[in-house]
C-alpha positions as CSV (number, residue, x, y, z in Angstrom):
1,X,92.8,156.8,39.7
2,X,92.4,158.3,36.2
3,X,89.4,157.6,33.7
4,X,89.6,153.6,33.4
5,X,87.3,151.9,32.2
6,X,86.6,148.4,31.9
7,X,89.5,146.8,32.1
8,X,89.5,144.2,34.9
9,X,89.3,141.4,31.6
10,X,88.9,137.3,32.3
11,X,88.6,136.3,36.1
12,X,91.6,133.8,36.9
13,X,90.8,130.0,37.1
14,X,91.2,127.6,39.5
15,X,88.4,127.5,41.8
16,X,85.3,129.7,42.6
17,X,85.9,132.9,44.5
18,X,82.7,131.9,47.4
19,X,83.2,130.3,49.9
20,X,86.9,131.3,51.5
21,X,89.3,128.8,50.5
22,X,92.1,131.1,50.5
23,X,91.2,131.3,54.4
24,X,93.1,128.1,54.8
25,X,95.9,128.2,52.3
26,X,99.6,127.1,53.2
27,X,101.8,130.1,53.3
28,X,104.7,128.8,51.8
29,X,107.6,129.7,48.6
30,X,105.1,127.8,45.9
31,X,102.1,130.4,46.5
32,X,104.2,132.6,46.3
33,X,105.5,131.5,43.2
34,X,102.7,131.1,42.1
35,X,101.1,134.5,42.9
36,X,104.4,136.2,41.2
37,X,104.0,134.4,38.1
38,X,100.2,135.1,37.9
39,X,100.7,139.0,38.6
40,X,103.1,139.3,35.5
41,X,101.1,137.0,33.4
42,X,97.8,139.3,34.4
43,X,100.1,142.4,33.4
44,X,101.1,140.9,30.1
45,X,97.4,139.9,28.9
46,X,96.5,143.7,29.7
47,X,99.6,145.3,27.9
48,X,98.2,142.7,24.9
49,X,94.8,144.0,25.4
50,X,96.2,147.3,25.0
51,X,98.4,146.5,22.5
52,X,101.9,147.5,23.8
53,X,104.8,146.2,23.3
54,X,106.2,146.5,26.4
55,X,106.3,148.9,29.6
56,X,108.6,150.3,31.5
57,X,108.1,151.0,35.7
58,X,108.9,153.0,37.7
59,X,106.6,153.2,40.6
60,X,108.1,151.1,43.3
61,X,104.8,149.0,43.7
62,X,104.1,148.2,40.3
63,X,107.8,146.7,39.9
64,X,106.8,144.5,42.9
65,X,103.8,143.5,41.2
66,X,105.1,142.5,38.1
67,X,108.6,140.6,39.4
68,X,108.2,140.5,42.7
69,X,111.6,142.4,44.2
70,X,111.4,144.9,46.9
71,X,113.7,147.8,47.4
72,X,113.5,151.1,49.3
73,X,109.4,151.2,48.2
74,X,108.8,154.9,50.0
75,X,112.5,156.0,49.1
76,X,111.7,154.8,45.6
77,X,108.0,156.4,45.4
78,X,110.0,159.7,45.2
79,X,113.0,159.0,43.6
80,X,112.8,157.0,40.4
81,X,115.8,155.5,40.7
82,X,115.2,151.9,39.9
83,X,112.6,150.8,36.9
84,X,111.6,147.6,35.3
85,X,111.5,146.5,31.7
86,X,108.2,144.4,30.7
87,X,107.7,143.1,27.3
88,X,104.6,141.6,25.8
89,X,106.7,139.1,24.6
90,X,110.3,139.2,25.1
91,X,112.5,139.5,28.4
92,X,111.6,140.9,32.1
93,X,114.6,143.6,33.0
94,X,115.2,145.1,36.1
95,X,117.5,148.2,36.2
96,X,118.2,148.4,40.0
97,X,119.6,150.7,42.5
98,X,123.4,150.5,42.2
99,X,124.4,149.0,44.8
100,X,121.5,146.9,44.9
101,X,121.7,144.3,42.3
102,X,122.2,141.5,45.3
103,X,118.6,141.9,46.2
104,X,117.1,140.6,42.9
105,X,119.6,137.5,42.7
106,X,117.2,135.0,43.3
107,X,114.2,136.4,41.6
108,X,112.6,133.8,39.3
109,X,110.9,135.9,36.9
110,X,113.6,138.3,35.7
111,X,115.7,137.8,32.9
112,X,118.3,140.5,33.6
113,X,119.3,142.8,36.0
114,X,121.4,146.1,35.5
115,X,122.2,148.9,37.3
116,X,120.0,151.9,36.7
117,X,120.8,154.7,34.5
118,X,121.4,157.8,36.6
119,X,118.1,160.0,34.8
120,X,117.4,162.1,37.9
121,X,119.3,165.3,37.5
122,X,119.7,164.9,41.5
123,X,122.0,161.8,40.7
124,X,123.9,162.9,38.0
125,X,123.6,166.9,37.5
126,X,125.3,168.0,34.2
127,X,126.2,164.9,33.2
128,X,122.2,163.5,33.2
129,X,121.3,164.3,29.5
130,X,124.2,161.9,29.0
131,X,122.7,159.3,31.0
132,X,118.9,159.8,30.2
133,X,120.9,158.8,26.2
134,X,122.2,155.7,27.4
135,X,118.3,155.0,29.2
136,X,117.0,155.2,25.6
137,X,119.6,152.8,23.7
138,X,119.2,150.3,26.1
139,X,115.5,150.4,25.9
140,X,115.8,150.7,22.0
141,X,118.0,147.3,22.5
142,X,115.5,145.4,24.3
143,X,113.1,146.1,22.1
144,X,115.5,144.8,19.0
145,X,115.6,141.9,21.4
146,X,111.6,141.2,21.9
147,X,109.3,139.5,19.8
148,X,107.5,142.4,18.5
149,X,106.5,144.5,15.2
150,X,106.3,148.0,16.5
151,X,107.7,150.4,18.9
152,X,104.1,151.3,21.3
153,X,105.5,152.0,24.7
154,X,104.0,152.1,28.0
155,X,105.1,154.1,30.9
156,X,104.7,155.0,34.4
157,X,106.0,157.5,36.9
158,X,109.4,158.4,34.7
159,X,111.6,161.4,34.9
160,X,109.9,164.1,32.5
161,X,113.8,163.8,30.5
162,X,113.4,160.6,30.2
163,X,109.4,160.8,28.8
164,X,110.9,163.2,25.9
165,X,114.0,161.1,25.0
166,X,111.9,158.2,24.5
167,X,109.4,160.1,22.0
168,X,112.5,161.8,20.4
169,X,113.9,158.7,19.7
170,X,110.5,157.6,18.1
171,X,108.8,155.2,20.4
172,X,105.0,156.1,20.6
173,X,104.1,156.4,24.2
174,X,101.2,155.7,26.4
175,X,100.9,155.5,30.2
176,X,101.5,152.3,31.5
177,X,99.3,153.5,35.2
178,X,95.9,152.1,33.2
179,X,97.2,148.8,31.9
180,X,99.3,148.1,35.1
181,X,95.8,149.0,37.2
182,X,93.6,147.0,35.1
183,X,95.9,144.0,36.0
184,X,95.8,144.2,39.3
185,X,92.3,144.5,39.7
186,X,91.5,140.6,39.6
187,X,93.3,138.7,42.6
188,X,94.1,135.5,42.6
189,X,93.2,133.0,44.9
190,X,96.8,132.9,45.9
191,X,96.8,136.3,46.3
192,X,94.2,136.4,48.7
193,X,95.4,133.8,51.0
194,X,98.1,136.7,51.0
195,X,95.6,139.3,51.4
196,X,94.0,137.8,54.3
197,X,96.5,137.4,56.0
198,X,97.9,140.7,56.4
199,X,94.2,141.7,57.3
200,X,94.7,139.1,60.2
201,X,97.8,141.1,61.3
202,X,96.2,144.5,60.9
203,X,93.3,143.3,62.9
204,X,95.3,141.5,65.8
205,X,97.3,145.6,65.3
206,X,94.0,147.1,65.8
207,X,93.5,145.4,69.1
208,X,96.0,146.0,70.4
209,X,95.7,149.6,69.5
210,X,92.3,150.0,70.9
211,X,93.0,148.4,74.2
212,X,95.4,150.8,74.6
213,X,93.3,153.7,73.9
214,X,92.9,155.9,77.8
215,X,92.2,160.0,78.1
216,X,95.7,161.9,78.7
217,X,97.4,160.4,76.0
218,X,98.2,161.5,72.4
219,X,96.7,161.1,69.1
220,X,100.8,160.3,67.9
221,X,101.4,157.9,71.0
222,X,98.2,155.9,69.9
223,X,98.8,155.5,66.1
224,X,102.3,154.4,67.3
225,X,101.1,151.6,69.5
226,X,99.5,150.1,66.3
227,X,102.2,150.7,63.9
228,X,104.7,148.7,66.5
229,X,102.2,145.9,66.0
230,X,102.1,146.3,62.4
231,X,105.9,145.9,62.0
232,X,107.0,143.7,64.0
233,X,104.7,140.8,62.3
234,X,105.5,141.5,58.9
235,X,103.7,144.6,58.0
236,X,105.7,147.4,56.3
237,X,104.8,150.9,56.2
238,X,102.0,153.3,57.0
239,X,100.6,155.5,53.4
240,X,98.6,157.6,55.6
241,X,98.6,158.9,59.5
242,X,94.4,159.3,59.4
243,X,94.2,158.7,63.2
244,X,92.4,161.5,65.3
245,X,90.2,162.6,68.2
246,X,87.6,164.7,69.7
247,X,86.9,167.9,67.2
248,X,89.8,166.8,65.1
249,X,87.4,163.9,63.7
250,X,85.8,166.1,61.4
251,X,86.1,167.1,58.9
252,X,88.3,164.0,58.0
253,X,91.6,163.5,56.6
254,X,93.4,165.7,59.1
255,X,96.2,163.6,60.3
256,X,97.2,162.7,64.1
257,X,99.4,165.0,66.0
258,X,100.2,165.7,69.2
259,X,96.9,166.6,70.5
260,X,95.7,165.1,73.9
261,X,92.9,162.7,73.8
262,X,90.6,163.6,76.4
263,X,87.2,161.4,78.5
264,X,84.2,160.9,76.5
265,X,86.0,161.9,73.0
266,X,85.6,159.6,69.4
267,X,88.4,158.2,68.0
268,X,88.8,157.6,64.6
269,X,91.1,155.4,62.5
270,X,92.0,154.4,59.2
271,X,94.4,151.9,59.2
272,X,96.3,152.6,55.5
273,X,99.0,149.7,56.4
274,X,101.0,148.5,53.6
275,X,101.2,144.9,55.5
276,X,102.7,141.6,54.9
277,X,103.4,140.6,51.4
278,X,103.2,144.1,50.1
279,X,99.5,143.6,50.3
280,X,97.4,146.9,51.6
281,X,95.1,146.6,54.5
282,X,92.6,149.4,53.9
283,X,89.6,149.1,56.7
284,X,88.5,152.1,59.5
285,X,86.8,152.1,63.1
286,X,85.7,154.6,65.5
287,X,86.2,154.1,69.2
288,X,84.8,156.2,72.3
289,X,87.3,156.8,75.4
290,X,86.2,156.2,78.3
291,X,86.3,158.1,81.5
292,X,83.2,160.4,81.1
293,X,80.8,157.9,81.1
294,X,78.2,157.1,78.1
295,X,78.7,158.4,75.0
296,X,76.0,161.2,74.3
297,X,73.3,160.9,72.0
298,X,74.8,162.8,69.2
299,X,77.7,160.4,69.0
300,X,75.9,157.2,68.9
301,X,73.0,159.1,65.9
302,X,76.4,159.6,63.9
303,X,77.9,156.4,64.3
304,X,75.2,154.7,63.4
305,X,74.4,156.8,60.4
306,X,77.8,155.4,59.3
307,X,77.2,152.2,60.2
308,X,74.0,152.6,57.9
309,X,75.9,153.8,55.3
310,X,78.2,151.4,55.4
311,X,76.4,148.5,55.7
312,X,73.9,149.7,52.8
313,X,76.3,150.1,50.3
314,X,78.1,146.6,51.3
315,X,74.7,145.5,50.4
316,X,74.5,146.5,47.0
317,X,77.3,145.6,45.9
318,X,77.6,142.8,43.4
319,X,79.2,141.0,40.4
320,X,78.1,142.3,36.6
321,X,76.9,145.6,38.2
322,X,78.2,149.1,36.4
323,X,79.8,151.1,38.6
324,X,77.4,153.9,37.9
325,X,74.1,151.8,38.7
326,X,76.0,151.5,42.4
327,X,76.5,155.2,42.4
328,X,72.8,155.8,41.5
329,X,71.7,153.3,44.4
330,X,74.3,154.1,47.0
331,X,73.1,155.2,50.6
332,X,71.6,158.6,50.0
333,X,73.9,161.0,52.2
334,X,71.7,163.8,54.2
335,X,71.3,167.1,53.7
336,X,73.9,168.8,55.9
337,X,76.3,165.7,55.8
338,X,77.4,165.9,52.2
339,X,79.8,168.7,52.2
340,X,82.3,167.0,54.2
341,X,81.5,163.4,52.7
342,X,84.0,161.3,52.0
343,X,85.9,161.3,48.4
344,X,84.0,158.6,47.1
345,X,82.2,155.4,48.4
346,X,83.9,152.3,47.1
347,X,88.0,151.6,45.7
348,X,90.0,148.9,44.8
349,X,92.7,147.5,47.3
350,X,95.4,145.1,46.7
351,X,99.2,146.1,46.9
352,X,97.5,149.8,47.6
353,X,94.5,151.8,47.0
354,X,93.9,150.3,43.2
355,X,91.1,150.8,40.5
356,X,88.7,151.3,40.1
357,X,87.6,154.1,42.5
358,X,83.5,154.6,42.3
359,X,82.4,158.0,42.7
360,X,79.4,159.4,44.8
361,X,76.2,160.1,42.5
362,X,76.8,163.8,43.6
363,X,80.3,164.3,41.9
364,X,79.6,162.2,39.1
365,X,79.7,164.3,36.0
366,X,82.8,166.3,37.2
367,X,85.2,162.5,38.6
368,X,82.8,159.6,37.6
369,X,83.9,156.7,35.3
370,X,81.7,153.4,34.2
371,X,83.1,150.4,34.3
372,X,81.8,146.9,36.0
373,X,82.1,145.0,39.1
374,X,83.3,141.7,38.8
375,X,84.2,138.7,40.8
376,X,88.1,139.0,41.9
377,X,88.1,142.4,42.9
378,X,88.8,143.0,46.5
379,X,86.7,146.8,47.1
380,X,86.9,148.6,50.4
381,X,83.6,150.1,51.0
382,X,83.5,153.6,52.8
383,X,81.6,155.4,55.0
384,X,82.0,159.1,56.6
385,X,79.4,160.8,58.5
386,X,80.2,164.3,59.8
387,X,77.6,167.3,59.6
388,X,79.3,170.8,58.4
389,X,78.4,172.5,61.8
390,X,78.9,169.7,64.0
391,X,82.3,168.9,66.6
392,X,82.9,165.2,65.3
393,X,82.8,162.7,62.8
394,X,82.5,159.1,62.2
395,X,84.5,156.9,60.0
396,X,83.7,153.3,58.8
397,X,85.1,150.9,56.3
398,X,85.3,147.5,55.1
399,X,87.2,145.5,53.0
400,X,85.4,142.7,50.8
401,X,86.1,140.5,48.0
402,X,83.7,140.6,45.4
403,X,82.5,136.5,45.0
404,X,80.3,134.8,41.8
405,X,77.7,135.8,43.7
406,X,77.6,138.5,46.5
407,X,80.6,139.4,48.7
408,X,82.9,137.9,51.5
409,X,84.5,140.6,53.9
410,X,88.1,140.3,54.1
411,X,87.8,142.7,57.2
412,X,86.0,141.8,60.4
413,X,86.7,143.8,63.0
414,X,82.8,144.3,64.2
415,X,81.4,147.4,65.4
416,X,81.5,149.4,69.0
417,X,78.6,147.8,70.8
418,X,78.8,151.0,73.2
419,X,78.2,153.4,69.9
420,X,75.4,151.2,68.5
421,X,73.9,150.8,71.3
422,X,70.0,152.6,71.0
């Protein structure tokens, strides 16, 4: 996520963070109202903090975060066709798809909406320079337009063109990635009511997934089963396919395929679900297929491992801690588990894997940042346990919110009672 540090600022009002009132919200258009006009308030305090004048957007995400219109978000994670004006103080612009202006016509927290400049040579060829011009005088506009005294710029995710024609023209840049993820690393309790809900969803996905789990089918066939579940209650896309079986557990992050599941195999999952209301669900399980009776020894000593991992490092967590004290104290991985360890133990989760990500003690001079944990952030925890010469690996995660004074798991899927089991 880039070296940020300390940025997660005041926790939002309204209520304390213990005790899981946003369990029982009403899920209607005023939270999310309200959740919309906290997001881009929580933007602008950062951008303040940071002292910029405004920012411009690209990444499909972080213009849903900060006015709350959706449009094409994998398309748009690729092409940067769409982007949204933010000014510290001054007017909200989106520049939208062409023929897409319609989708932003009730969208309470823009000023304006344009269609996009065509700055992707793919879009306009020759005639882009041309185009990328016309980008910068109507930024320089806007900025004529805002209540401001300078010309510092943030920006995200833009056409390299683009980058240079803005500093050409004189505005001092900055990238916007470290205000827009210091934002978004305090929820509010509308948010997760929102957040909790498409855990619910990923969970009831999970079920259904797992139930359906039997020896002859495939690793694709399996994640499929959950993704159906996934979409057709309000989830939205899949970032990842990190579902696989039997020797292709380990080491992790090989994605599923076609492979044939087979009796007495592990099955691990990370769900990775972009789910309803934009908001990521980011927790993992292992399962054992049946059909060759117990699972062996070795399978239930690395499950459990995990499950140790896991749970010790849930544990530790809490509010006012630096994120390099929880490195220091973090479950101590063994000796023959560490080179294919997971990438680090703990990251922030909201509309997608989010700051601050908190690096194993291990990697710590060559990825490590400080920073502190604080009540609002929602962190999934992780936990991988696969030996270097060993056939399979176990993968574990939870999500939790971070509370005045401890944690509350937004995930609760439990563990395999068969894999625990002594």
């Amino acid at each position: 996520m880039g070296n940020i540090v300390s940025l997660a600022g005041s926790v939002p009002t309204g209520g304390p963070y213990a005790g899981g009132s946003f369990r029982h919200a009403t899920l209607d258009a005023a939270l999310l109202s309200r959740v919309e006009r906290y997001r881009l308030q929580r933007l602008r305090q950062q951008m303040k903090h940071h002292q910029l004048d405004a920012v411009i957007l690209f990444d499909p995400i972080n213009i849903r975060y900060a006015c709350g219109v959706r449009n094409m978000q994998v398309y748009s994670q690729r092409n940067p066709a769409r982007y949204l004006y933010v000014a510290a103080d001054g007017p909200v612009v989106l520049f939208e798809f062409s023929a897409c202006l319609h989708l932003a016509a009730n969208a309470e927290l823009l000023d304006e909406v344009h269609p996009a400049r065509a700055v992707m040579p793919q879009y306009s060829g020759p005639r882009c320079a041309a185009h990328t011009q016309a980008f910068v005088d109507d930024i320089r506009s806007l900025f004529e337009r805002s209540h401001t005294q300078g010309q510092r710029l943030g920006i995200e995710s833009a056409p390299t063109g683009a980058i240079e024609a803005l500093g050409q023209a004189g505005f001092q840049l900055t990238d916007a990635a470290t205000v827009v993820e210091g934002a978004k690393s305090i929820k509010s309790l509308d948010e997760l009511a929102l957040i909790h809900r498409s855990v619910t969803l990923t969970e009831a996905a999970m079920t259904r997934m797992e139930a359906a789990i039997r020896p002859g089918m495939n690793e694709n066939e399996l994640w499929s089963i959950f993704n159906q579940h996934v979409l057709a209650t309000g989830g939205e896309y899949a970032e990842t396919r990190l579902l696989t079986s039997g020797a292709r557990t380990n080491p992790w992050f090989q994605e599923c395929s076609d492979k044939v599941i087979a009796p007495g195999e592990l099955v691990a999952f990370d769900t990775d679900i972009v789910g309803c209301f934009g908001y990521y669900t980011d927790f993992s399980r292992t399962f054992h297929v049946s059909g060759a009776g117990a699972p062996s020894a070795e399978q239930k000593a690395l499950y459990r491992m995990a499950a140790d991992q896991l749970e010790r490092n849930i544990a530790l967590l809490r509010p006012g801690m630096s994120f390099r004290d929880y490195s220091q104290q973090a479950w101590p991985i063994p000796d023959g588990y560490r080179e294919n360890r997971y990438l680090d133990i703990v990251h922030g989760c909201g509309m997608t894997g989010e700051w601050p990500l908190i690096a194993h003690d291990m990697d710590w001079d060559d990825v490590g940042y400080d920073g502190t944990i604080e009540p609002g952030m929602t962190l999934c925890v992780e936990a991988y346990i696969g030996h270097r010469d060993g056939t399979e690996g176990v993968k574990l995660e939870e999500q939790v919110l971070i509370t005045e004074d401890g944690i509350e798991r937004l995930s609760t899927y439990g563990y395999s009672d068969i894999l625990m089991e002594e």
